[in-house]
C-alpha positions, 0 to 999 in steps of 0.5 A: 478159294471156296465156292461161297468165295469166289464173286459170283457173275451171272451171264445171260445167254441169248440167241436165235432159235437153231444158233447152238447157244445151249451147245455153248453153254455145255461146252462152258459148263463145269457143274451143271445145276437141278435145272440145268441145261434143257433140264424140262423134259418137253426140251428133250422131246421137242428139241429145244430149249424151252425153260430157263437153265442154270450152270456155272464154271470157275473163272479167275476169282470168279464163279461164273453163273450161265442163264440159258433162255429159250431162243425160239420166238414163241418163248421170247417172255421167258428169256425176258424173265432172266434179265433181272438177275443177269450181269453180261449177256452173251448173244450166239449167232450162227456164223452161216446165217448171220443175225436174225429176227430173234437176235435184234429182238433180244439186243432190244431187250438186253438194251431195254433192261440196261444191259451195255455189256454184251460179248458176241460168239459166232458159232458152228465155224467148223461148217463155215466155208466163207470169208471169216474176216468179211463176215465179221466186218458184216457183224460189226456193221450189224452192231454199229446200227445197234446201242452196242456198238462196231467195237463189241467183243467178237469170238468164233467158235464150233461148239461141235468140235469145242474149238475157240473157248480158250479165247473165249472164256479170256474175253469173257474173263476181260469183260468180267474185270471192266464191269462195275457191279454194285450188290447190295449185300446189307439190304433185305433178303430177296430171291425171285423163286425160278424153280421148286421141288422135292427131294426124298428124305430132305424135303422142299427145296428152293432155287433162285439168285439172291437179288439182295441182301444175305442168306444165312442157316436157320433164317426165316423166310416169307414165300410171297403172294402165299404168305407162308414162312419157313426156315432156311435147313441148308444152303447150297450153292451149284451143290456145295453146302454153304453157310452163307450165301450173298447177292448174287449168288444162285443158291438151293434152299432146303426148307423146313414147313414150306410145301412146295406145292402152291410155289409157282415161278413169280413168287419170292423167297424175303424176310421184308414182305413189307418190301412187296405189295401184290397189286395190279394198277401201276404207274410208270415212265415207260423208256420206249425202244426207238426201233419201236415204230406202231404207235402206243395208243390208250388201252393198247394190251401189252405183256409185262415181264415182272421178275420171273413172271410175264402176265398181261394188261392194258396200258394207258399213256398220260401226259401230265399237265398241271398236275392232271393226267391227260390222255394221249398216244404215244407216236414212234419219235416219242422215247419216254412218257408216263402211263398207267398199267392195269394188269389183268390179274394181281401180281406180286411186286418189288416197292423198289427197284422194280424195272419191267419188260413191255412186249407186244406179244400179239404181234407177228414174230417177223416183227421187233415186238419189244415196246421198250422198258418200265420204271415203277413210279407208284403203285395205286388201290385204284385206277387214278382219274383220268382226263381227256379233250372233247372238240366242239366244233361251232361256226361264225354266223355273223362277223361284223355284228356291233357286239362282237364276232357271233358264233352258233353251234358251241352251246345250245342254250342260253343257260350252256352258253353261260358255262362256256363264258371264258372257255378258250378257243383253237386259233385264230380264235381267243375265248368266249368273251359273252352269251349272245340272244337266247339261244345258245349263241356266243361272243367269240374274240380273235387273237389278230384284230385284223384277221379277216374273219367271213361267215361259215369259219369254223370256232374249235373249243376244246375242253378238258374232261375228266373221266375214271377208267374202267376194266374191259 
């Protein structure tokens, strides 16, 4: 078969900083991309991985695309940015240390972004010295208290001496079959662009993974926010021409009038710029992380990983009531609820199938810092119209009055009592039934004609007002 052929998978690779997860991702490796491992030079100087790399190996009918993001909680936004495009994770642990900080705050967001399928390898055996089979027993106690589950697939391997990949690459090759994957291969070309260069004598080159649709010579496309369009010279695939490339496959795209200059990662290659707006008020159903415990409280900064691109806003949860956006805060027992997002700079993104990344980034990394997922619901010019409750607190001045029960204190005037008539009041109270003099004082009714009302009670009339947002 050849390379344009075989079913493209693409494989996330997550770990705790140290845990040897882009040694794995060598000893995997057979063809090795532009930006392929710790490709960035501060990766080279500074040790790490710190960028985004891209390598493949063939498996079976399969090409299998390897996704190599930053373990080192710093970087965590830009591992984020790799959950779009990815079908399988792998999570590397190192089998000395056990799980981390870093590695539950990658299956949350693994979880997060409806990933189910993982494969868990414990590396650097070949300086382990105690008791294997207790030590996974602990591992699939870690995972039992996880979405994931005891029964993960479990693999130990030393990437140093390259042992243990056989076994590997057969349950990665076994987790392969029993996925069902769903491309859309007859939908609008769509590449999130996660690198861009020069090459002498050929010209601006392109790379990312076709999230939909096909690729084909000679086609036009659009470089979004830029709005520039140029044509498609030649296509490759991990280095092999190619006539044709599908969803799902990593592809190189040699350009004809695109300077590849003003591309940044975040924008897209498509031939539908319809199928994008460039926006930066959005309204969502958040799913929150149950590990998740700091409440969610209106205008909290979150970090919104949106594509490749993770930018910064504000967000406002609502709760929606006959059809009026009441404001609220989102205590740790509640998983789901609507907000409104305000991004701090415009942003490019999908009309659909757009699910996002809330992180709070400003947290220690000695927390579990992932808020939870994001589903677009619509996208707003602007901000929508808000409401909220105002407590006004008033008290009983006179219980046993022929009228009715007197109440001071909720209104100031007689013309501010009128406004009130009819308002509904906090038990054990019912509404404003009517003024009382002319001062402001009113008639209040109580739900139990027998409950003992005395002077001082307290009245509560809440009412609803609306308000517009503002951008601090």
């Amino acid at each position: 078969m050849s390379i344009e052929d075989k079913i493209p998978i693409n494989i996330g690779l997550f770990g705790h900083i140290d845990s040897g997860k882009t040694a794995v991702v060598e000893v995997l490796s057979e063809i090795i991309s532009t930006a392929g491992i710790d490709a960035h030079p501060q990766s080279k100087e500074r040790g790490i991985t710190i960028d985004l790399g891209f390598t493949s190996f063939m498996l079976d009918k399969y090409l299998v695309t390897l996704v190599d993001g930053p373990g080192h909680a710093d970087l965590i936004k830009i591992s984020a940015s790799s959950v779009e495009i990815i079908d399988l994770a792998i999570v590397v642990i190192d089998i000395n240390k056990g799980p981390q900080i870093q590695t539950g705050e990658h299956l949350i967001m693994i979880d997060s972004l409806d990933i189910h399928n993982i494969i868990v390898v414990l590396n650097k055996k070949d300086i382990f010295s105690g008791d294997l089979d207790k030590t996974i027993r602990n591992i699939r106690d870690f995972f039992k208290s996880t979405i994931f589950g005891s029964e993960v697939p479990i693999f130990t391997v030393s990437a140093k001496e390259k042992t243990g990949f056989e076994d590997l690459k057969g349950g990665i090759l076994k987790r392969i079959n029993q996925l069902e994957i769903s491309r859309d291969e007859d939908g609008h070309t769509i590449i999130p662009i996660d690198h861009h260069f020069v090459i002498k004598g050929r010209g601006s080159v392109i790379t990312g993974t076709l999230v939909s649709g096909r690729l084909v010579q000679n086609q036009e496309l659009y470089i979004l926010p830029l709005d520039v369009k140029g044509r498609v010279k030649n296509i490759q695939i991990f280095h092999k021409n190619v006539q044709l490339a599908k969803a799902g496959h990593r592809v190189g795209v040699n350009m004809k009038n695109i300077n590849v200059k003003n591309i940044y990662r975040g924008c897209y290659a498509t031939d539908d710029p319809k199928a994008f707006d460039y926006c930066d008020i959005i309204e969502v159903k958040v799913k929150k992380s149950e590990l998740f415990k700091l409440e969610t409280s209106f205008g909290t900064q979150v970090h919104i990983t949106i594509g490749m691109i993770s930018t910064v806003g504000k967000i406002y949860p609502y709760h929606l009531i006959n059809e009026k956006r009441i404001r609220a805060s989102i205590t740790s027992d509640k998983n789901e609820f609507n907000a409104l997002l305000w991004l701090n700079e415009s942003t490019l993104m999908r009309k659909k199938k757009n699910i996002m990344l809330l992180s709070r980034l400003d947290l220690p990394p000695t927390m579990l810092r992932i808020l939870g997922s994001a589903e677009l619901l619509k996208i707003h010019e602007n901000p929508p119209l808000f409401y909220k409750y105002k407590r006004k607190k008033g008290k009983i001045s006179n219980p046993d009055q022929s009228q009715g029960i007197v109440c001071v204190g909720l209104a100031q005037s007689l013309e501010g009592a009128k406004t009130i008539v009819g308002k509904k009041l906090e038990h054990p109270f019912t509404k404003v039934i009517d003024t009382f003099g002319t001062k402001g004082a009113v008639i209040v009714g109580v739900k139990d004609k027998t409950q003992h009302v005395v002077r001082n009670d307290d009245v509560i009339l809440k009412e609803l007002r609306s308000f517009n947002l503002k951008k601090i």
